[in-house]
C-alpha positions in Angstrom: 86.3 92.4 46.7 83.9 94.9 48.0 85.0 98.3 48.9 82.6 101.4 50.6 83.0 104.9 50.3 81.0 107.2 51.8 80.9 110.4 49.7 78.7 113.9 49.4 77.2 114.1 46.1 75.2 117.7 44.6 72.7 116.9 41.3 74.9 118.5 39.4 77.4 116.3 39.3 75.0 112.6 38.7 75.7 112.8 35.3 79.8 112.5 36.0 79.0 110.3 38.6 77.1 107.8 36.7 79.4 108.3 33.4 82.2 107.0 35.9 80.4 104.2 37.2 79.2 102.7 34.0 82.8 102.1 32.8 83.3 99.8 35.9 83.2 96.1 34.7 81.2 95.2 38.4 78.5 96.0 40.2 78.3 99.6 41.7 75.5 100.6 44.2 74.7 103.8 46.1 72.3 104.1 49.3 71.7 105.3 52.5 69.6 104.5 55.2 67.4 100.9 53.6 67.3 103.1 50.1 69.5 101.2 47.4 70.2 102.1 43.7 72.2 100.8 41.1 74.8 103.7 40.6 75.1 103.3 36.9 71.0 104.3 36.6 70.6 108.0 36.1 67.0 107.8 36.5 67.7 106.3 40.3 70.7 108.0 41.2 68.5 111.0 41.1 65.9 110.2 43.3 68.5 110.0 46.2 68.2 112.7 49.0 71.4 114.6 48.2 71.0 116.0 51.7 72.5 112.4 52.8 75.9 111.1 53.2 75.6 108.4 50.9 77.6 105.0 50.7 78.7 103.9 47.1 79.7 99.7 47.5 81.9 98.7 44.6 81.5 94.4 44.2 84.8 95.1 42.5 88.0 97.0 41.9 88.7 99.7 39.4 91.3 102.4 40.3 89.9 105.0 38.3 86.5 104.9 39.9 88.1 104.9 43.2 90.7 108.2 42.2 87.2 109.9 40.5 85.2 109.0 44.2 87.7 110.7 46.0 86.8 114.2 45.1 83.4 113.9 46.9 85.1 111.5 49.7 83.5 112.5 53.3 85.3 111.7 57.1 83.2 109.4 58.9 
């Protein structure tokens, strides 16, 4: 099952945001535009362009990731 999300994210907060995504037992990426990183890499979560609206894809299901991604949730 893969789920989207399009959320607003400030550097301050990667290191919550990846914490959260490494307990996921799937794949988690996060991207905009053609740019894709794994979200559980600090290293390349940080190189995103936090001006973006950015587009976390879950290749699973885990309902605490998707209560924690709410907080930076965005209307589309």
């Amino acid at each position: 099952m893969m789920m989207q999300h399009k959320i607003k994210l400030r550097p301050d907060e990667v290191k919550g945001f990846v914490a959260a995504a490494t307990k996921c037992l799937f794949d988690v990426d996060i991207s905009y535009n053609s740019f894709i990183v794994d979200a559980k890499s600090i290293i390349g979560v940080l190189g995103l362009n936090f001006d973006q609206i950015l587009t976390v894809t879950c290749n699973g299901y885990d309902s605490d990731f998707e209560n924690y991604l709410q907080k930076f949730a965005v209307a589309c």
